[in-house]
C-alpha positions in Angstrom: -81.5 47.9 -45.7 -82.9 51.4 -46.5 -86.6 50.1 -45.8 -85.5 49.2 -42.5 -83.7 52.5 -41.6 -86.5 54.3 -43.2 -88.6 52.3 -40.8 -87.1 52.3 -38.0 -86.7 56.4 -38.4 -90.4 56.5 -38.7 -91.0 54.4 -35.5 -88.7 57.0 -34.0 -91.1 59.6 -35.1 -94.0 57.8 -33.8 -92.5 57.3 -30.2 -91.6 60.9 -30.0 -95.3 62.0 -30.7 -96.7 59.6 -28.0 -94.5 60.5 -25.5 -95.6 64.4 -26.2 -98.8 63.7 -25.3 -98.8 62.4 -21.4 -102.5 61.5 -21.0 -102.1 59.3 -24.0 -98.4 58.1 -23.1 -98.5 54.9 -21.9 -101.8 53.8 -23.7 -100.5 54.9 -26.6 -97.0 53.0 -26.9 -98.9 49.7 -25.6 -101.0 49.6 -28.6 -98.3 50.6 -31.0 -96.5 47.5 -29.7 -99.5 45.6 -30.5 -100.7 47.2 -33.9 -96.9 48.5 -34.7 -97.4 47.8 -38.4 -100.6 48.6 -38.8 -99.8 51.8 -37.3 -96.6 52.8 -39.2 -99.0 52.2 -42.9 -101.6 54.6 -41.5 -98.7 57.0 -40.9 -97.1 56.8 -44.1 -100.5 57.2 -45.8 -101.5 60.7 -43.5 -97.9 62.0 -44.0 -98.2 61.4 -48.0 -101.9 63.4 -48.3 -100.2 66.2 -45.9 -97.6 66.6 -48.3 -100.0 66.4 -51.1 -102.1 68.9 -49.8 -99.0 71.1 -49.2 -97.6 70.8 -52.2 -101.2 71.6 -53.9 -101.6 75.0 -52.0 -98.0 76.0 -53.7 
């Protein structure tokens, strides 16, 4: 059940971003419906070496 929050929170994320960026919009969301999890891994991967990176400077 916390996966799925976790998840679901970090498609959130993901939407929010796309719909920041108007000339990438509508592209955008159409292939994060198609490549959804691919996308979400890629994410979770970039968002662990930014906080690794972070973490190292401190």
């Amino acid at each position: 059940m916390i996966k799925w929050i976790r998840k679901k929170i970090l498609e959130g994320i993901i939407k929010d971003i796309l719909n920041q960026l108007p000339e990438l919009k509508e592209k955008g969301l159409i292939l994060f419906k198609e490549k959804k999890e691919l996308i979400i891994e890629k994410s979770k991967e970039a968002i662990k070496k930014t906080l690794m990176e972070f973490i190292e400077k401190f």
